[in-house]
N, C-alpha and C positions, 0 to 999 in steps of 0.2 A: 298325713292322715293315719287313721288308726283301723287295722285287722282286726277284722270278727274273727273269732276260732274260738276255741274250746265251746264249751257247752253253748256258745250263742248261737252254733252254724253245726247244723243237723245233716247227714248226709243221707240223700234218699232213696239215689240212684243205684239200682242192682248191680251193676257192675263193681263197681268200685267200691259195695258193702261185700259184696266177693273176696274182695282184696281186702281191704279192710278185716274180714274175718280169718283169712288165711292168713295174714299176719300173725297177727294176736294169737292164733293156734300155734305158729312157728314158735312166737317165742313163750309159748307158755307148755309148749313141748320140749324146748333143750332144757336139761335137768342143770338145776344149782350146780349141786358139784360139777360139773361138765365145766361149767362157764366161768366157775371157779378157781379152774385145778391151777393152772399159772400161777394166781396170785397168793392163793397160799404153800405152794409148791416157795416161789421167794421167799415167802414169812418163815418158812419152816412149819407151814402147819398141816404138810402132809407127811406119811410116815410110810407109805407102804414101799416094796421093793421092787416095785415094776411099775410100767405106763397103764393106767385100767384101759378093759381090752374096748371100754366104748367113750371112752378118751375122744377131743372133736380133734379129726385132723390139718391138713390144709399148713392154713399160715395161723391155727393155731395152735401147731405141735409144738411139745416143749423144747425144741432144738431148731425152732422158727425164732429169729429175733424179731419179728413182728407178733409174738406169741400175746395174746389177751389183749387185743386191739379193739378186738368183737366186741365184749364184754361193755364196753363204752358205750357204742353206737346202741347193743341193748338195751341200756337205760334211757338212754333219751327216747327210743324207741314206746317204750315203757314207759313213757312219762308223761309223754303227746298221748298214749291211748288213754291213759289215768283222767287226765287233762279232759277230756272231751267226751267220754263215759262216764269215768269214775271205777271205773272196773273194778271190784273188790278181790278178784283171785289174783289181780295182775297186779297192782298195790301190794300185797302180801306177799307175793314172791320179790319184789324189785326191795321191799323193806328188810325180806332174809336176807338179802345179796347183799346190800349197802348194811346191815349188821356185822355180816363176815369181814367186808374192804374194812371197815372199822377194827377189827379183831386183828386181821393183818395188818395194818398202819403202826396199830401198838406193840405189836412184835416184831416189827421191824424196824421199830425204833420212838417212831409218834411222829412221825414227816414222812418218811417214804413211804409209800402206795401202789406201789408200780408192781407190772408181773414180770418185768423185767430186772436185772441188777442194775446199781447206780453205777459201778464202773463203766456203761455203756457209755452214758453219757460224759466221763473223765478221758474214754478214749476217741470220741468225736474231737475233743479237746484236742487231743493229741494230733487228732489227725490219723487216726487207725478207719479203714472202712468197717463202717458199723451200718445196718441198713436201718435207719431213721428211726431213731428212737423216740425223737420228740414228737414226731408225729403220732406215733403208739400212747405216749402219753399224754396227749393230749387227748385224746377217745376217751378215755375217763377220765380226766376232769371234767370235760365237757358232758359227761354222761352223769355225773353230779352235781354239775351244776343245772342241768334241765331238773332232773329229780326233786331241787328244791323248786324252780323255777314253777315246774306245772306239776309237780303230787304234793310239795308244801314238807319235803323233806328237808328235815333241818339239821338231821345227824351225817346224811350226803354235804351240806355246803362246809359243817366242819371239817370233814376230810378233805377235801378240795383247799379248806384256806389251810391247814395246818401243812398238805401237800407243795400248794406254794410256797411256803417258807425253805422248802428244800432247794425250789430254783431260784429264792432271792439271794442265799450265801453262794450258791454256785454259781449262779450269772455274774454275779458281784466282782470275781476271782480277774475278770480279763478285761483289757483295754477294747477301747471302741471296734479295733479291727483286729483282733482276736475276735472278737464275739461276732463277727460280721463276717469269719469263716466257718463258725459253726453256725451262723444262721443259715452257709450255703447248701446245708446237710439241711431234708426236708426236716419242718416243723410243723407241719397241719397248721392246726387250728389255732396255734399257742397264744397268739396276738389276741383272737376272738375272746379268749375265756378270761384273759386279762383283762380284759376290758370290761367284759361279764364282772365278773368279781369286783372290780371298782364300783362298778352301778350298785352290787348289791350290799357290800360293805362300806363302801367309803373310805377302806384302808389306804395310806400314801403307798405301801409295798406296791400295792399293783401300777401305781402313774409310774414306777420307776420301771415295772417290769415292762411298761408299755414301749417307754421308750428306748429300754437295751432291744426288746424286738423290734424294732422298728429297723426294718431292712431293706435301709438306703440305695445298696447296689441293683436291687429291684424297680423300687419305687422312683428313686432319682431318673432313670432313664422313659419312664412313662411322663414323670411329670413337665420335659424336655421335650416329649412327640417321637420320640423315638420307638422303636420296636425292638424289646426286650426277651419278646414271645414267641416269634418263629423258632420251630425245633425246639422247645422248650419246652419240658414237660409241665402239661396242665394244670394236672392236679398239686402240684405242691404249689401255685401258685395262685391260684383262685381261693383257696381257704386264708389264705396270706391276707389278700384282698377284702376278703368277710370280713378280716379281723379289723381292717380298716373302718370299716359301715360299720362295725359296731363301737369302733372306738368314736367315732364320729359323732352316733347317737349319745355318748357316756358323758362326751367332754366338751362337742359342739365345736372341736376343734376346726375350722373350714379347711386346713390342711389333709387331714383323714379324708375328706368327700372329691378333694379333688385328686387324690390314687385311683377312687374310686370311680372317679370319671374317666381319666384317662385310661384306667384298665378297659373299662367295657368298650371304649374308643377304639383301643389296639386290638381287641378281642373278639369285637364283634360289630361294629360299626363299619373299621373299613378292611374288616378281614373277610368278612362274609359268612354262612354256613349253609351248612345241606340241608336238604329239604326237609329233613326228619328234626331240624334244629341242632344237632351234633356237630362237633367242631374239629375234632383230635381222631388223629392215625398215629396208631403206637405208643398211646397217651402222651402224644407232644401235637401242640398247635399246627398246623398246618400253613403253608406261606399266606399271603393275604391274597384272596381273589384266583387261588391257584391250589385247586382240588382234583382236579381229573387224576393226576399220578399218585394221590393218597388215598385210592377206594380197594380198600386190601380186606385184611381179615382181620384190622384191631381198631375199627373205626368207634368211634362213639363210648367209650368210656364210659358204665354207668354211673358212676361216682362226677364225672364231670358236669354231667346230666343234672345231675341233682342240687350239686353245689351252684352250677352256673344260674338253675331254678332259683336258689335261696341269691344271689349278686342280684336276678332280673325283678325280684319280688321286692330288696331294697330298693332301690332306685324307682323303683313305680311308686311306692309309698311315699319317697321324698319330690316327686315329681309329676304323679298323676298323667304321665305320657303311655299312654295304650298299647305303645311301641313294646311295652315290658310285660304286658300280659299278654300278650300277642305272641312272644319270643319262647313265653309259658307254658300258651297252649300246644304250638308244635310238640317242645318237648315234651309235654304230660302224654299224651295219646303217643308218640314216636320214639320216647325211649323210657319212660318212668312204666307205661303201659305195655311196650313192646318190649320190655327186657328180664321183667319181672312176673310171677303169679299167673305163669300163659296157663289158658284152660282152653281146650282145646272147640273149635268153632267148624262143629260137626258136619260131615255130610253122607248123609246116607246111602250106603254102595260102595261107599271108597273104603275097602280094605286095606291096612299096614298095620304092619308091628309097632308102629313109633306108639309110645306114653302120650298119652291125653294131657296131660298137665307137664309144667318146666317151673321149676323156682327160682331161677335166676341166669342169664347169662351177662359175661362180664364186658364182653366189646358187643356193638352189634355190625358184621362187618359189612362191606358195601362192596365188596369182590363180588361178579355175577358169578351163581352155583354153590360158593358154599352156606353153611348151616347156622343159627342159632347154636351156638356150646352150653349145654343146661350145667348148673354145675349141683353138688349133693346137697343134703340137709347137714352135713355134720362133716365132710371130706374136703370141705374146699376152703371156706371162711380167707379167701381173698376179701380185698378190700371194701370191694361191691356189696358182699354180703352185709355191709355193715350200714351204707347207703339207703339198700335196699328196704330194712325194716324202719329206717329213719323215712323214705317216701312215704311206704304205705304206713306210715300211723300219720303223717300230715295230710290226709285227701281234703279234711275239711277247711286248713288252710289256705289262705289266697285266692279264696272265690268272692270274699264280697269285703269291703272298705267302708269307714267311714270317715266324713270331715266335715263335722259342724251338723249343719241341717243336710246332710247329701249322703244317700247311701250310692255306693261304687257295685256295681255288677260288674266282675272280670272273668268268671266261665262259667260255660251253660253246662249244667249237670243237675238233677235233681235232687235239690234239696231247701233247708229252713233256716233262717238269718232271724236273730234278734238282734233289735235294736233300741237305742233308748234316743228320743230327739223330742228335745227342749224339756224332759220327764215325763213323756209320752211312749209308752211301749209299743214298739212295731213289731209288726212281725209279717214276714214276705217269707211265700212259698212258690218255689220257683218250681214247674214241669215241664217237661215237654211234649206238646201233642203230637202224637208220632203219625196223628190222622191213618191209622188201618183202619178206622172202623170197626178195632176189634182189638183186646187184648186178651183175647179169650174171656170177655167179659158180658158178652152178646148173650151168652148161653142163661137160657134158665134151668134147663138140666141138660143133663145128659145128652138128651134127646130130643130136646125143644131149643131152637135156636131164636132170640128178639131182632128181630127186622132195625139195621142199622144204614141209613141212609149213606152215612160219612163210604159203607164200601164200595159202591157203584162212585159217589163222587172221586174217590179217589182210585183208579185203575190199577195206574201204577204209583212206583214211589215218587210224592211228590218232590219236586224241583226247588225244593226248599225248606227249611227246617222250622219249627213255630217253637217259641219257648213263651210258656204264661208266667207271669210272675203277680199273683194273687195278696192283697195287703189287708191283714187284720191291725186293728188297734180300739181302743176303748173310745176313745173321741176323735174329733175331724182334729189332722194336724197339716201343717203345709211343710213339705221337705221334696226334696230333688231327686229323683231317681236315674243313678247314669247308664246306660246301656252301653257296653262294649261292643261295637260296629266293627266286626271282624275283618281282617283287609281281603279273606278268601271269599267273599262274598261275590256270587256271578252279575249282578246288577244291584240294582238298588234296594236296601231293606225298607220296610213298609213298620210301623208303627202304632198301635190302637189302644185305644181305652175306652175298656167298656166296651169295646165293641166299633167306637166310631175312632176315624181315621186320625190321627194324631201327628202325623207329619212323616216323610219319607229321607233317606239318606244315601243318597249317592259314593257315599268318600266308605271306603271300610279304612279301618286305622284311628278309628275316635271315638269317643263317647256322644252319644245323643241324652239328652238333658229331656227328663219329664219333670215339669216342675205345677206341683198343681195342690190344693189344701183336698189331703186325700181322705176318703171316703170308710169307714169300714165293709170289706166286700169288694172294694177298687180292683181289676186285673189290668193290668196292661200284656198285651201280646207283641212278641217281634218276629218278623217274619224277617229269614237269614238265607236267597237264594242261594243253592249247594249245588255245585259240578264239581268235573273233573278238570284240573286245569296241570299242564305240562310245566315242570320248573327244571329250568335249564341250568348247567355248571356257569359258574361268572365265569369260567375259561374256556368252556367249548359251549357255545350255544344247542349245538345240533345234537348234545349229550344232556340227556334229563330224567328226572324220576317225574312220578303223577303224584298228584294229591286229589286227596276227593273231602271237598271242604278241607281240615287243619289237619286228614290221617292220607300220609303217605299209603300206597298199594305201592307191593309188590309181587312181583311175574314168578311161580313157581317156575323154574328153572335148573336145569342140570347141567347145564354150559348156557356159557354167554348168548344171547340170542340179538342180532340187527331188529329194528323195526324198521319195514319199510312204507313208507308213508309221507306226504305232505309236511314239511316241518312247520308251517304254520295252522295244519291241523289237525296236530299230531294227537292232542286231546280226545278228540273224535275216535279217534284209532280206538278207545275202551269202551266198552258197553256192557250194561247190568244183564246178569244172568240167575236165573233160580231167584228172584227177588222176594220171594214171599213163600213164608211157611207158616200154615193158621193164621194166627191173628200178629203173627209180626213181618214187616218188611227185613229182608237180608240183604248182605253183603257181599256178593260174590261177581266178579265180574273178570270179562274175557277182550281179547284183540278180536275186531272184528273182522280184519281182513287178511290174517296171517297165518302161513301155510307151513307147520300144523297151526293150529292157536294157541294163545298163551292165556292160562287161568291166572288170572292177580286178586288176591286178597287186601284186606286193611294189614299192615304189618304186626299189628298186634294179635292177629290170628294166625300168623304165619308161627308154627313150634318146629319141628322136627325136618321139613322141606326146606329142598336145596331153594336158593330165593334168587331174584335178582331185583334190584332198586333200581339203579341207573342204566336208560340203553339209548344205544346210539342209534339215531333215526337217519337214514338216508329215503333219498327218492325212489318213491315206488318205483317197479322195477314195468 
């Protein structure tokens, strides 16, 4: 099936146009030269006798061998926003940038592009530790090859191909298992953009580069059912993987799909994960089924987060199993939301010093009591950072699908899909009725409030969440509309069109099919029962975090706390507090029966407090 995105998929929902704009301000706040200095510092095309004093630092100091890594994830950053706006200030700056890489490529010879020297990569050769270079350079290839990909840049894919010709003599140089010790030293993405570059050229260079990267000692052991992946650092190994799914799509090759299966098998099928969707303590996989002794302080990896996002979004596309947006949605709200762009989710009376806003932190840890680590705008430019502006310029990706006559709904958030079915233009606006009876929208002024029935019918917050999904188009057309049937769902979802009852769904974990010749003006509504429900470690049952529908809470917490309680109903133990302010329902909720009490938030509201995710319930006392 094929992804709606870029200008066909409108985001509507406040939150995430939050993010969405704090983005876009990030990166149209670090200045050219900043983001530059690396790679013409290589070229020789800087001159001065000192490091300038607002120089970015982190892992993009010029004495970091990960130096100008950023600068990659940048562009493609940059290019998703291009793509889906069109932005004109952000085009013009990503068009300077990619002028200068140009300027340095030819000064550095007319193939190397890198912010780093080539000897790095002669002494991986060797066998000298060098910390991962190919990974570094893969961040910009891959950041221009998006730029042509979605801003239509065509002076970025030259560099990119002439850039390759650097690794076709140099890969060239070693026999199968020589090259397959420097594949052991990370390489990101390398394989991906190989593979990219084939699709977009059709050069043979790249079928050969595919197959020098192609890394046997990895991939042989998955496609045998073995476990390659315990204790094995994550992140070098999931872009590995991408690179497959995309070789997959270039070549059709059915060897590429089946890595690709076997990875997510080993990885997440019968490994399992935490509640929050997160997999990795100290960015290495975790055993399978075996988490209670990995909830430290380096859980959850943002970069993991994001890439494992882009493996679950393949695989749904070549498979249409719900399993994959589902896997999605966890991580969108629990770590793509809760690790990034925190703004702080007020309450009035509570004084601290902590900063209202966080731009990013890098693990999020599951040790009960400590903190979210925010890290700078310009001081840190770890890896994450780079993830980071790659998530938020995709929010409008991966919410809606198409195949044939059937449009795919895979998350609820507000916003606008076009679509083209049979030459017939649709167009479905998804919202959701949040039923307050009020968005502050009751008012006619000031001081005249309109008489709103919905606020006595609903007291408190309903027990379930309503999402409309409204269908314009010019003529009656018949096409399928699939509803993603969440598996958190407390009973049965309910269904309607129009108003009248269209059928109900017991199962969450599937698509419900409305198939009907639609109307212009057509709504269908779903109605998604929402609790709290307790999800326990697959190694200690009696040890759980809460969800409430697909957002983890977590217990501000200073030290570890027992809950003592019923373990079969232990869910109960939580209850809504402060639920409403004006015309919105809130999120705040408390132990009911625990001495003192414990306040738990969504985790995404959680910034600066000590937190705790997982507790161990024993029997009331």
């Amino acid at each position: 099936m094929e992804p709606l995105k870029g200008t066909n998929v409108l985001i509507r929902d406040g939150e995430i146009k939050r993010r969405e704009a704090a983005n876009r301000a990030y990166l149209m706040k670090l200045k050219n030269e900043n983001l530059l200095f690396n790679y013409r510092l290589e070229a020789g095309r800087f001159s001065g006798r000192g490091i300038p004093d607002d120089a970015h630092g982190g892992w993009e100091s010029p004495v970091c061998q990960l130096r100008g890594h950023f600068l990659g994830h940048w562009l493609s950053a940059a290019a998703m926003h291009v793509e889906e706006t069109g932005d004109p200030e952000l085009r013009v700056k990503m068009e300077l940038i990619i002028d200068e890489l140009a300027e340095c490529q030819k000064d550095n010879g007319g193939r190397w592009a890198g912010p780093i020297p080539e000897k790095y990569l002669h002494w991986i050769a060797n066998g000298k530790s060098i910390w991962a270079p190919q990974y570094n350079l893969h961040k910009l290839l891959m950041g221009l090859v998006d730029a042509y990909l979605y801003a239509g840049n065509e002076k970025a894919l030259s560099i990119a191909d002439s850039f390759a010709d650097w690794f076709v003599d140099w890969s060239g140089r070693f026999s199968r298992e020589q090259f397959d010790d420097i594949l052991d030293v990370e390489t990101g993405g390398m394989l991906e953009v190989w593979a990219d570059l084939l699709r977009i050229t059709g050069n043979a260079k790249y079928k050969s580069l595919l197959e020098r990267y192609y890394r046997s000692r990895l991939f042989q052991p998955l496609l045998e059912g073995k476990d390659p992946l315990t204790n094995m650092h994550a992140n070098t190994t999931i872009p590995e993987v991408l690179g497959c799914a995309r070789a997959y799509e270039v070549t059709g090759e059915q060897r590429w799909m089946d890595i690709v299966k076997a990875y997510w098998k080993c990885a997440v099928t019968e490994r399992g994960y935490l509640a929050t969707g997160g997999q990795t303590a100290g960015e290495v996989w975790m055993p399978k089924n075996k988490m209670k002794a990995r909830l430290g302080d380096k859980n959850q990896e943002h970069c993991t987060v994001y890439n494992m996002i882009r493996l679950a979004e393949f695989l749904f596309r070549h498979s249409a199993d719900p399993a994959y947006a589902q896997y999605i949605e966890y991580n969108l709200y629990n770590g793509i939301m809760s690790q990034a762009y925190y703004q702080e989710y007020s309450l009035t009376g509570h004084k601290h010093d902590y900063p209202s806003s966080g731009l990013l932190t890098y693990f999020l840890p599951m040790k009960a009591g400590l903190r979210k680590d925010w890290s700078s705008e310009t001081d840190s430019f770890f890896c994450c950072h780079g993830t980071m502006v790659q998530a938020n310029a995709a929010w409008n990706r991966g919410l809606y699908y198409q195949d044939r006559d059937g449009i795919y709904v895979c998350q609820y958030f507000d916003s606008e899909v076009k679509a083209n079915i049979g030459g017939t233009p649709v167009t479905i606006v998804q919202s959701q009725d949040r039923m307050s009876g009020s968005g502050m929208n009751s008012s006619i002024t000031a001081g005249v409030q309109g008489i709103n029935p919905m606020t006595a019918i609903h007291e408190n917050m309903p027990s379930y969440r309503k999402y409309d999904l409204n269908v314009s188009l010019s003529e009656p057309a018949e096409f399928t509309i699939y509803l993603r049937i969440p598996e958190w769902i407390m009973s049965e979802a309910t269904i309607y069109v129009n108003g009248s009852l269209q059928g109900k769904s017991e199962d969450g974990g599937r698509f419900y099919a409305v198939r009907r010749v639609w109307q212009d003006g057509d709504t269908v509504s779903l109605l998604l029962p929402i609790g709290i429900r307790f999800v326990p470690l697959p190694d200690d049952e009696s040890m759980g975090a809460f969800r409430f529908g697909p957002e983890v809470l977590a217990g501000i917490c200073e030290s570890e706390r027992i809950l003592y309680a019923d373990l079969d109903a232990a869910a109960s133990e939580l209850e809504m507090e402060n639920e409403r302010e004006w015309g919105s329902w809130r999120y705040f909720f408390k132990t009911a029966n625990q001495d003192p009490a414990i306040s738990f938030r969504r985790l995404r509201d959680i910034g600066y407090e000590p937190y705790q995710i997982y507790f161990k319930v024993k029997q009331a006392r």
